[in-house]
ZAFI-835310 format. One line per field, with one value per residue: residue number from 1; residue in one letter; x, y, z of N, C-alpha, C, O in turn. Coordinates in Angstrom, 3 decimals. Each point is the difference from the previous one (the first is absolute). Example, Ala and Ser with C-alpha at 12.3 -4.5 7.8 and 13.67 -1.06 7.14 Angstrom:
// residues 2
nr	[1	2] $
rest	[A	S] $
n_x	[13.190	-1.386] $
n_y	[-5.690	1.069] $
n_z	[7.800	-1.385] $
ca_x	[-0.890	0.820] $
ca_y	[1.190	1.190] $
ca_z	[0.000	0.060] $
c_x	[0.900	-0.770] $
c_y	[1.200	1.090] $
c_z	[0.000	0.730] $
o_x	[1.036	0.509] $
o_y	[-0.019	1.108] $
o_z	[0.665	0.169] $
END
This chain:
// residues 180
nr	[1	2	3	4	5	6	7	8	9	10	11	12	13	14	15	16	17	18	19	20	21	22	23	24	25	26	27	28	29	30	31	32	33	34	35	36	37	38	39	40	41	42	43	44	45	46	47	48	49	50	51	52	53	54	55	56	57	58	59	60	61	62	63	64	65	66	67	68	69	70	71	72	73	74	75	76	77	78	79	80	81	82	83	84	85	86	87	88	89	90	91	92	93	94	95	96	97	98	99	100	101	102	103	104	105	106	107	108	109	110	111	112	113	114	115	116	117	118	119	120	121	122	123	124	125	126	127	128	129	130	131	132	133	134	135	136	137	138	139	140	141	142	143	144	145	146	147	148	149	150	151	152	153	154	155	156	157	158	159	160	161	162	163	164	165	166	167	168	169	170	171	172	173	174	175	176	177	178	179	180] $
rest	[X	X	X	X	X	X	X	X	X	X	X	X	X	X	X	X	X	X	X	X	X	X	X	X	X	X	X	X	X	X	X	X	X	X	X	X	X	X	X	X	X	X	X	X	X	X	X	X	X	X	X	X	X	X	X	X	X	X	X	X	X	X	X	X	X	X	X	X	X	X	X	X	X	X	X	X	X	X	X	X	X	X	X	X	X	X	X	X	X	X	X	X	X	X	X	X	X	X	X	X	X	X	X	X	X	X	X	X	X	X	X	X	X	X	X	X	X	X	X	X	X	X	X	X	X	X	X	X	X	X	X	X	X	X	X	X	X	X	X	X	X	X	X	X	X	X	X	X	X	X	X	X	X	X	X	X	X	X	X	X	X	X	X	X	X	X	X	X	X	X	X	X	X	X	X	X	X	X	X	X] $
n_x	[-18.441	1.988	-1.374	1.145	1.415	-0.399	2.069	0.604	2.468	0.434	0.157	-0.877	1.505	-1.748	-0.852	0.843	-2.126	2.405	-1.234	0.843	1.269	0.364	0.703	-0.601	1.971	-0.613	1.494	-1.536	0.123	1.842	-1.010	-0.183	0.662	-1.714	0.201	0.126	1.707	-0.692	1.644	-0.265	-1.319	0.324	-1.873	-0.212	-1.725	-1.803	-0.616	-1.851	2.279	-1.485	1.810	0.380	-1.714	0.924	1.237	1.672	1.456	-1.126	1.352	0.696	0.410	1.277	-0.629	1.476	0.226	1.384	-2.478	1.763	-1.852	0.050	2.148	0.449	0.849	1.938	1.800	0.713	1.836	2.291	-0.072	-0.535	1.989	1.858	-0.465	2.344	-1.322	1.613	0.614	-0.701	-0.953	-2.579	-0.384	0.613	-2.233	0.552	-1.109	0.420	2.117	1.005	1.323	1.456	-1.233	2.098	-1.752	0.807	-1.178	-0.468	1.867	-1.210	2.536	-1.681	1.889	-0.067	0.849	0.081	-2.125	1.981	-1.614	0.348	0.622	-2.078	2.203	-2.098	-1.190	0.889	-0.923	1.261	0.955	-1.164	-0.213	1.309	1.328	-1.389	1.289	1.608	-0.179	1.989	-1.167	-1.134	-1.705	-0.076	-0.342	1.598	0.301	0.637	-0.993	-1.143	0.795	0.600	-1.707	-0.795	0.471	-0.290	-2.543	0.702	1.490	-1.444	-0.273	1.003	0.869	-1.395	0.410	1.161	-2.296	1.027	1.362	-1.802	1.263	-1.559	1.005	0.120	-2.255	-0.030	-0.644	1.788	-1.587	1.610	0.733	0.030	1.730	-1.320] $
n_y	[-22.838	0.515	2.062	-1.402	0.005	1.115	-1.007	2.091	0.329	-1.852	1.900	-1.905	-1.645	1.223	-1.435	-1.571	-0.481	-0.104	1.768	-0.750	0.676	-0.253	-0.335	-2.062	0.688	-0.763	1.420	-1.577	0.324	-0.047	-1.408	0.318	-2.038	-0.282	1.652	0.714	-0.520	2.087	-0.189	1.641	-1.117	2.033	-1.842	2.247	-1.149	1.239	-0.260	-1.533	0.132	0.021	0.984	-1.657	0.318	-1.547	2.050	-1.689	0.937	-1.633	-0.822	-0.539	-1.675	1.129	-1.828	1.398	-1.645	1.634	-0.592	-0.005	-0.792	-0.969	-0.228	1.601	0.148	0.755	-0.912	-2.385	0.010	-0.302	-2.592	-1.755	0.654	-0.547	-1.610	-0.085	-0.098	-0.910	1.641	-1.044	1.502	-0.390	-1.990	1.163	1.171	-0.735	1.588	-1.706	0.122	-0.528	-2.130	1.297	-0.287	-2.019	0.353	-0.994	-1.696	1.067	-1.395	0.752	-0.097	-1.130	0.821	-2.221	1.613	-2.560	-1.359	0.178	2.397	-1.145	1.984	-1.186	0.104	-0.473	1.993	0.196	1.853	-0.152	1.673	0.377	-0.895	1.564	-0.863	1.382	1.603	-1.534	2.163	1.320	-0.687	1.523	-0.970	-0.435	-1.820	1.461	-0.749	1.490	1.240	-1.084	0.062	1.172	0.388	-1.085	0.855	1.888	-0.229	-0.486	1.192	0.550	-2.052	0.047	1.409	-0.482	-0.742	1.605	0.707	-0.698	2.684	-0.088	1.486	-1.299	0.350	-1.624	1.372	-1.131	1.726	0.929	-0.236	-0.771	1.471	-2.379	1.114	-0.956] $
n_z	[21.256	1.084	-0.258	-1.810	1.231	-2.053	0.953	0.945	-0.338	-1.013	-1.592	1.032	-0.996	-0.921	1.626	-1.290	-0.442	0.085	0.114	-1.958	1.909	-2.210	1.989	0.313	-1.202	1.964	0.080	0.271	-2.102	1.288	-1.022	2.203	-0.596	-0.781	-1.590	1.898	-0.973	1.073	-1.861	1.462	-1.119	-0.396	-0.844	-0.639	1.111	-1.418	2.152	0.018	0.240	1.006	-0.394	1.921	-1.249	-1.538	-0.639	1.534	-1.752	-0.847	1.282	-1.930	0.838	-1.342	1.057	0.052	-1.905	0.981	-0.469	-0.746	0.933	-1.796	0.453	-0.618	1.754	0.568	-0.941	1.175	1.256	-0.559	-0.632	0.603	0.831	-0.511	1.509	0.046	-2.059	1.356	-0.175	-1.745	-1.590	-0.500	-1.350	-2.547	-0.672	2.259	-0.725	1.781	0.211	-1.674	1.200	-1.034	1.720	0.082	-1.157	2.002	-0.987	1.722	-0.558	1.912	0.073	0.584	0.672	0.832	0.435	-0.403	-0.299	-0.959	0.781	-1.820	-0.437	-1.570	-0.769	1.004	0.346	-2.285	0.786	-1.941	-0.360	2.142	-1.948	0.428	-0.474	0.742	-0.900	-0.736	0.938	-0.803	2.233	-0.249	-0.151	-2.439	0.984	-0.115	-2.053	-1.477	-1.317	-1.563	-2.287	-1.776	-1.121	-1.913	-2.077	-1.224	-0.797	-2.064	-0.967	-1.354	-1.146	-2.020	-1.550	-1.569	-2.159	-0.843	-0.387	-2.567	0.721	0.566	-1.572	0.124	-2.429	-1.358	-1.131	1.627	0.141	0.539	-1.661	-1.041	-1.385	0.028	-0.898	-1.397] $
ca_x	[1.233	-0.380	0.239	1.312	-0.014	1.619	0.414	0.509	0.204	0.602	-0.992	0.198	-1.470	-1.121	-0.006	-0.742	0.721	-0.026	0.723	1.341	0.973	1.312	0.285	1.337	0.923	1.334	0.609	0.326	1.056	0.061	-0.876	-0.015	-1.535	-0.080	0.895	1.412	0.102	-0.322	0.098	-0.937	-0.918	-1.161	-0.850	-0.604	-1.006	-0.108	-1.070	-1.079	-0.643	0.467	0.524	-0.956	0.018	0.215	0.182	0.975	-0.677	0.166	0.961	0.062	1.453	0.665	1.609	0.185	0.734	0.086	0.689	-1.235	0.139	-1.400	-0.149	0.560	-1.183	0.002	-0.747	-1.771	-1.122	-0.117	-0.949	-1.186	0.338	-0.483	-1.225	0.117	1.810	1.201	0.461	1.759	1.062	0.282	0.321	1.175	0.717	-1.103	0.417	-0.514	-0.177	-1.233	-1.633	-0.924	-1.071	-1.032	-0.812	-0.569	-0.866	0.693	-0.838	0.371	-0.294	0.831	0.736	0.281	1.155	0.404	-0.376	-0.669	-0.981	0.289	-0.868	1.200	-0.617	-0.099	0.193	-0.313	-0.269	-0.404	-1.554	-1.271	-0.053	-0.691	0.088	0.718	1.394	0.564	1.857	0.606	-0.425	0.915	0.078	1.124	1.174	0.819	0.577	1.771	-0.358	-0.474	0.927	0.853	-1.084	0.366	1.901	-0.060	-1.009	0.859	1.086	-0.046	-0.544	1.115	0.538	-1.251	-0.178	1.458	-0.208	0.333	-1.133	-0.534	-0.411	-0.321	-0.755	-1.013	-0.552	0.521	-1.085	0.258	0.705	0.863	-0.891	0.712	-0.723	0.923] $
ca_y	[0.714	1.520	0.423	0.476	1.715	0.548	1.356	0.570	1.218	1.009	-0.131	-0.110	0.172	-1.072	-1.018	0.000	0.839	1.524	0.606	0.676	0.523	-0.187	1.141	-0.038	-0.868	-0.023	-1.162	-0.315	-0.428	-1.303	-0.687	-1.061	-0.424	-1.532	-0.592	0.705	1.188	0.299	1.956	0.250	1.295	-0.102	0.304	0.705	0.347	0.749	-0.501	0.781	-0.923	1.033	-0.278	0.098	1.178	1.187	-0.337	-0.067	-1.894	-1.226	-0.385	-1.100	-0.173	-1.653	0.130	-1.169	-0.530	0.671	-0.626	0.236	-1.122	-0.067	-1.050	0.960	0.452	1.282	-0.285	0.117	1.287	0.670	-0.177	0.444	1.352	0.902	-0.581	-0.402	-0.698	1.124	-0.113	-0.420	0.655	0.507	-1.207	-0.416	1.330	1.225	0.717	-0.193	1.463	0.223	-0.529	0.567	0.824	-0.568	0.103	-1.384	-0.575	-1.072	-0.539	0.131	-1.471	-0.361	-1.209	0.039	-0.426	0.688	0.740	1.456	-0.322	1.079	0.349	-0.702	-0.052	-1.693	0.011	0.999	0.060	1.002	1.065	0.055	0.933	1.667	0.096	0.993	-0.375	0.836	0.635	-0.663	0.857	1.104	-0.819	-0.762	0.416	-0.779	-1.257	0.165	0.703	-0.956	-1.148	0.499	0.108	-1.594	-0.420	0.886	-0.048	-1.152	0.550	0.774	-0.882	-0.699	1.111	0.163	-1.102	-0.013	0.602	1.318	0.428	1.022	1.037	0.182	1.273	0.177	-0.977	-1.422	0.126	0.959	-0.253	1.197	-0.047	-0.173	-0.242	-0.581] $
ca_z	[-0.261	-0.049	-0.966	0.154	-0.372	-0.066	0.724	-0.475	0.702	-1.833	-0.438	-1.904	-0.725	0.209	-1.047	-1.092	-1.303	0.210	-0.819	0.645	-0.947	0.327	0.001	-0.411	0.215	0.524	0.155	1.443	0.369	0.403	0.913	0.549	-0.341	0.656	-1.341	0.299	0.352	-0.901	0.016	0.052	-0.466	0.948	-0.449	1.236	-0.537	0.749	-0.387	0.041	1.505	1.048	0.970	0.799	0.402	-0.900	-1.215	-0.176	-0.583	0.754	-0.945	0.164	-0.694	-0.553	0.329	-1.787	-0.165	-1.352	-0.853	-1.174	-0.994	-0.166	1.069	1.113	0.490	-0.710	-1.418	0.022	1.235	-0.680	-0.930	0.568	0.353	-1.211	-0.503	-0.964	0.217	-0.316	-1.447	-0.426	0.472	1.694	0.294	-0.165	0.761	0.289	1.351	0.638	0.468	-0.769	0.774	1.120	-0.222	-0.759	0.717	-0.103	0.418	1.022	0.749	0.716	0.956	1.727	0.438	1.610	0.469	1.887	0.702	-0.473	-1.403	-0.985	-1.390	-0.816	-0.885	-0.576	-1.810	-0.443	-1.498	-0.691	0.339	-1.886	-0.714	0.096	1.432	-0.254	0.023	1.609	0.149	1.906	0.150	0.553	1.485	0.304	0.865	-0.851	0.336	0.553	1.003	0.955	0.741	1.180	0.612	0.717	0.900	0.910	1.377	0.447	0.446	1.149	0.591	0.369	0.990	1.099	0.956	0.538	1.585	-0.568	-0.248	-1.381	-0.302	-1.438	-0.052	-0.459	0.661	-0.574	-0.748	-1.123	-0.811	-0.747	-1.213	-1.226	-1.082	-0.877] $
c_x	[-0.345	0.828	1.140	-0.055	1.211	0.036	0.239	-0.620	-0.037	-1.609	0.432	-1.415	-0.796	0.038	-0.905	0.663	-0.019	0.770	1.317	0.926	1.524	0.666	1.896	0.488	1.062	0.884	0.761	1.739	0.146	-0.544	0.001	-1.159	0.063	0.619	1.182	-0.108	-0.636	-0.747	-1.865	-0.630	-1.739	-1.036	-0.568	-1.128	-0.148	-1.875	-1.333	-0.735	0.879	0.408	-1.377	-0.044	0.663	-0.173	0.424	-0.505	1.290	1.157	-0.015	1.199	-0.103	1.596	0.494	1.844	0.775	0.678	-0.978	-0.132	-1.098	-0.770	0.006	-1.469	-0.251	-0.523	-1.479	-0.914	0.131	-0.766	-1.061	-0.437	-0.928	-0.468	0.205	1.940	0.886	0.355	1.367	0.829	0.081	0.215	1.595	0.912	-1.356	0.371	-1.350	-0.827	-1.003	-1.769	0.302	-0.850	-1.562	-1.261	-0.784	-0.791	1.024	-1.406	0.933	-0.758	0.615	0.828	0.679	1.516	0.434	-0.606	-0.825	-0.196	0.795	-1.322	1.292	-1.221	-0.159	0.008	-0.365	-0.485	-0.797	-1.271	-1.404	-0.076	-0.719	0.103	1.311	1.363	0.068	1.096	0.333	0.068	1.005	0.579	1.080	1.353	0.819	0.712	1.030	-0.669	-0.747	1.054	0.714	-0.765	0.160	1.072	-0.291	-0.040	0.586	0.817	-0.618	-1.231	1.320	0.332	-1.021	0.198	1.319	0.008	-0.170	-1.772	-0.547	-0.624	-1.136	-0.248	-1.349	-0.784	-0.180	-1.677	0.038	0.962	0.636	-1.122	1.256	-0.769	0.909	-0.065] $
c_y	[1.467	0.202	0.857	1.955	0.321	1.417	0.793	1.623	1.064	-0.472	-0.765	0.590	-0.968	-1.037	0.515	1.339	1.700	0.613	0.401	1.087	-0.445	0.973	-0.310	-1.440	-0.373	-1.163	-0.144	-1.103	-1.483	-0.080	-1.123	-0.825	-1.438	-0.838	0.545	1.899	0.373	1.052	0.025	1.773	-0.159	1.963	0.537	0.905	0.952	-0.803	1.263	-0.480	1.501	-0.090	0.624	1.990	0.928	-0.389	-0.041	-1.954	-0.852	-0.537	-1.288	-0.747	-1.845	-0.165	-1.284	0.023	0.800	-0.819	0.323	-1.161	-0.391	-1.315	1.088	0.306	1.201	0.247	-0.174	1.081	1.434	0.078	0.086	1.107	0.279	-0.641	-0.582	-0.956	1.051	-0.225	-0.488	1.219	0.603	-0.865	0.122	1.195	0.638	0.670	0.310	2.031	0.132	0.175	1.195	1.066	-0.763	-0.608	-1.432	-0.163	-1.218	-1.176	-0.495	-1.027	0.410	-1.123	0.322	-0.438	0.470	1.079	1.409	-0.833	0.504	0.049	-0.356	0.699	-1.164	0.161	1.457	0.042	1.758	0.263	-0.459	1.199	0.638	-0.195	1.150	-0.161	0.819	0.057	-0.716	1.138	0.952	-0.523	-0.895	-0.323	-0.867	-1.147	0.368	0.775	-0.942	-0.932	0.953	0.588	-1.189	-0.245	0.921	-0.440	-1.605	0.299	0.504	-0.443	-0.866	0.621	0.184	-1.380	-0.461	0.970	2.140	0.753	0.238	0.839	0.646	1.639	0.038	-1.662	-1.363	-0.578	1.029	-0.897	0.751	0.038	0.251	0.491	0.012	1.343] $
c_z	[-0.240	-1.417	0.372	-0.390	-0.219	0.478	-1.049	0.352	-1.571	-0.280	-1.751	-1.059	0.082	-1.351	-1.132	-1.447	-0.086	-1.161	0.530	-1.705	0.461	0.601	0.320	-0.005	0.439	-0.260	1.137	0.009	0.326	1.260	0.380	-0.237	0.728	-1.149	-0.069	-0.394	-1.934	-0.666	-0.531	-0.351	1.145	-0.802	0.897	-0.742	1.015	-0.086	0.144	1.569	1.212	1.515	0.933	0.373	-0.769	-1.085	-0.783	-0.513	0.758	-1.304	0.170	-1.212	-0.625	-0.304	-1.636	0.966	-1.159	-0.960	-1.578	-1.030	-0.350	1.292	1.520	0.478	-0.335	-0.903	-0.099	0.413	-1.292	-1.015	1.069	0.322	-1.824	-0.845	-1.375	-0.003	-0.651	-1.452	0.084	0.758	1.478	0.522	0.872	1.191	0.469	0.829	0.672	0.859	-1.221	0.471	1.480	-0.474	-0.453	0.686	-0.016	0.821	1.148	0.954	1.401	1.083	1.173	0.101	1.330	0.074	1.656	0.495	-0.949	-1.695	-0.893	-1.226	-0.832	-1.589	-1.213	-1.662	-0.118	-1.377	-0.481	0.803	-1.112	-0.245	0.170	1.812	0.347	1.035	1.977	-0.108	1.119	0.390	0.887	1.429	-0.110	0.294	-0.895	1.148	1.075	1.431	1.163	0.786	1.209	1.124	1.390	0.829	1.410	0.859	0.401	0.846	1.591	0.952	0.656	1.469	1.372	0.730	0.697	0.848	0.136	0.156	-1.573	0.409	-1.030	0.314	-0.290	1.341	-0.813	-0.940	-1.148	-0.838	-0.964	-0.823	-1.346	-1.088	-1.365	-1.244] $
o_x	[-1.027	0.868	0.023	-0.813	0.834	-0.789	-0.165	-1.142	-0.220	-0.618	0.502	-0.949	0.401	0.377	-0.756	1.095	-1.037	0.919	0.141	-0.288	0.370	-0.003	0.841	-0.655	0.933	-0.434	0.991	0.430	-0.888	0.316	0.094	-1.002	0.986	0.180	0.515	-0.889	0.102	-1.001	-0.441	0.486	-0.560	0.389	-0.258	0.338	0.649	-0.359	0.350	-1.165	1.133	-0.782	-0.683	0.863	-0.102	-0.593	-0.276	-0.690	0.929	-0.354	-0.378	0.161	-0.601	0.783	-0.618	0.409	-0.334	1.206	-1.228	0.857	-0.745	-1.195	-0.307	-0.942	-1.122	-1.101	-0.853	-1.105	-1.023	-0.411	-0.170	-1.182	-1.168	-0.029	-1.020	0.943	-0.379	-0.273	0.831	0.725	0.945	0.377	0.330	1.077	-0.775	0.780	-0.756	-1.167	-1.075	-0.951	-0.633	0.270	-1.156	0.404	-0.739	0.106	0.564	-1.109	1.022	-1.156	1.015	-0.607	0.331	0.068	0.102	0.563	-1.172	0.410	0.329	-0.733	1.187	-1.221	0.849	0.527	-0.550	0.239	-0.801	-0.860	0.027	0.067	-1.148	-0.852	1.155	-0.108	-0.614	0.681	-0.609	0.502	1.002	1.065	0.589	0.806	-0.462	0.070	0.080	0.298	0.277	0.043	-0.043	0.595	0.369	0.186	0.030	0.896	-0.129	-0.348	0.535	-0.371	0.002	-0.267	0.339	-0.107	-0.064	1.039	-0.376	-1.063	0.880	-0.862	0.444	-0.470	-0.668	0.524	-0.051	-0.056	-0.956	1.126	-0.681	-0.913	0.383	-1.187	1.100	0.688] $
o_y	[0.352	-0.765	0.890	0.477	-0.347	0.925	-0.589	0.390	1.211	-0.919	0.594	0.779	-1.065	0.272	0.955	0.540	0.660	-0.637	0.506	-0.006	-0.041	0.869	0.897	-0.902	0.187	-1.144	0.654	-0.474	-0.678	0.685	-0.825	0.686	-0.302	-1.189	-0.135	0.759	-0.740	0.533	-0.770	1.033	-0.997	1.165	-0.796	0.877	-0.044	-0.155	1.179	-0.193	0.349	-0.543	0.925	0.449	1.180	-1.035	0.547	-0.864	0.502	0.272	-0.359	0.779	-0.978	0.763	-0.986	0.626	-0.452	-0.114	0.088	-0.085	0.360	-0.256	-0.742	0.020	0.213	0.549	0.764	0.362	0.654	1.114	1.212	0.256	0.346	0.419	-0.226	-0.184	0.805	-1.136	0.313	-0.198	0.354	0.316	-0.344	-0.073	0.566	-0.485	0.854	0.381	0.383	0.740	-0.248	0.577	0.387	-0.520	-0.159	0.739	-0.942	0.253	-0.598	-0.286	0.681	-1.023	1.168	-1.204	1.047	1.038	0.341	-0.924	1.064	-0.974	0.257	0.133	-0.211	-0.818	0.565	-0.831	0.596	-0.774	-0.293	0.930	-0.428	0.526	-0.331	-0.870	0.782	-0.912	-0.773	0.899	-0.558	0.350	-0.264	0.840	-1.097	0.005	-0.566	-0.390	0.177	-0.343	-0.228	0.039	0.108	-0.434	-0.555	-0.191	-0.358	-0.496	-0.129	0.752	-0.332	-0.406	0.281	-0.183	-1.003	0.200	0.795	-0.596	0.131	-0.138	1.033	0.479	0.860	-0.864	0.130	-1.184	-0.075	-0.256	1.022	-0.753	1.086	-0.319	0.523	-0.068] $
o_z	[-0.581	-0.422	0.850	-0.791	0.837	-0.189	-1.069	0.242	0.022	0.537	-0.954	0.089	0.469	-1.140	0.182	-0.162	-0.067	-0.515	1.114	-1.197	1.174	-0.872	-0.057	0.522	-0.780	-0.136	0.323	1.051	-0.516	0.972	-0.909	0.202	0.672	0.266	-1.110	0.387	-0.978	0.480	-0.853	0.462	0.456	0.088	0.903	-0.795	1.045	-1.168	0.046	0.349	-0.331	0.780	-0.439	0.754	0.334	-0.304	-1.068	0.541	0.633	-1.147	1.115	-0.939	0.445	-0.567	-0.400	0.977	-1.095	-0.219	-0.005	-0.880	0.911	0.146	0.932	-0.792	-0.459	-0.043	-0.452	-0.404	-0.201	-0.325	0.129	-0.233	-0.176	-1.158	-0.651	0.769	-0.851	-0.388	0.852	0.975	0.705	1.128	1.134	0.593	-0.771	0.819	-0.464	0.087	0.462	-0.249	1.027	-1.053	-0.170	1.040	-0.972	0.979	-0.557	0.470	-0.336	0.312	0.147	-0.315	0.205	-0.248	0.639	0.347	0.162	-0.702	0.523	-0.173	0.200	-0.081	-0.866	-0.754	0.945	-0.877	0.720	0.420	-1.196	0.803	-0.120	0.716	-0.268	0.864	0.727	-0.469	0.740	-0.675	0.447	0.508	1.048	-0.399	-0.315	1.229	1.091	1.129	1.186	1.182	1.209	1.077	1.170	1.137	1.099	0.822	1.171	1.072	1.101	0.902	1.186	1.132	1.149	1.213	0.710	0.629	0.862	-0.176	-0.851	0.868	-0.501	1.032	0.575	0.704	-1.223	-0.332	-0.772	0.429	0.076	0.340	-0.435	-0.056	0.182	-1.019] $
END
């Protein structure tokens, strides 16, 4: 038997353990899931792994269920995240936007769906100590700006494939340079 190979055209991140920083939180709204529909937050690390040829880091994300309960997955990933248990009162009220900037130790798995590989993040945990901190770096592209980003070049792949010309001003290898 030949050794199976996964396609893929996006560069992820590599398996095993990388430093990352929180650099935001979205809330992605209602979502469709294989358990019906359901309102969701999605954790976007900025990591210490680099896109092929610059230097620009590699992002990688965890998607929760927004629910806050000491049973919630959230919850757990948040005590690990900071390496200890929440107190009664951050128990009762946390505000989550707290953990950005915040800087974890990720451990990172490959899983295959139909075909393409995604990078999953399998557990996290506090940094060791004296291991010095990383910002999110000037390079990052906020959430809102990516999605519509997406829709764009959706739209107009659409349009491409319903027979329409494109025009780009710019050459299709120049990406914008966002910065926050």
């Amino acid at each position: 038997m030949s050794a199976f190979k996964f396609k893929t055209s996006r560069q992820i991140a590599s398996e095993g353990s990388v430093q990352g920083v929180l650099a935001e939180i979205v809330h992605l709204g209602e979502v469709e899931t294989q358990y019906g529909i359901k309102d969701k937050v999605r954790f976007i690390f900025e990591i210490t792994e680099y896109r092929n040829g610059t230097d620009t880091p590699l992002n990688i994300s965890v998607d929760f269920n927004n629910t806050w309960s000491r049973k919630s997955n959230m919850f757990d990933f948040v005590q690990q995240m900071l390496g200890r248990k929440l107190t009664s009162g951050e128990t009762m009220e946390f505000d989550p936007d707290l953990l950005i900037g915040k800087n974890a130790l990720l451990t990172i798995i490959h899983n295959e769906s139909n075909g393409t590989v995604y990078a999953n993040i399998k557990s996290v945990m506090p940094l060791v100590k004296g291991m010095p901190e990383i910002t999110v770096s000037d390079n990052y592209v906020p959430w809102e700006i990516l999605k519509a980003k997406w829709a764009s070049k959706d739209a107009e792949d659409k349009a491409v494939a319903a027979g329409a010309s494109i025009v780009d001003a710019a050459p299709s290898n120049v990406e914008p340079n966002y910065t926050v």
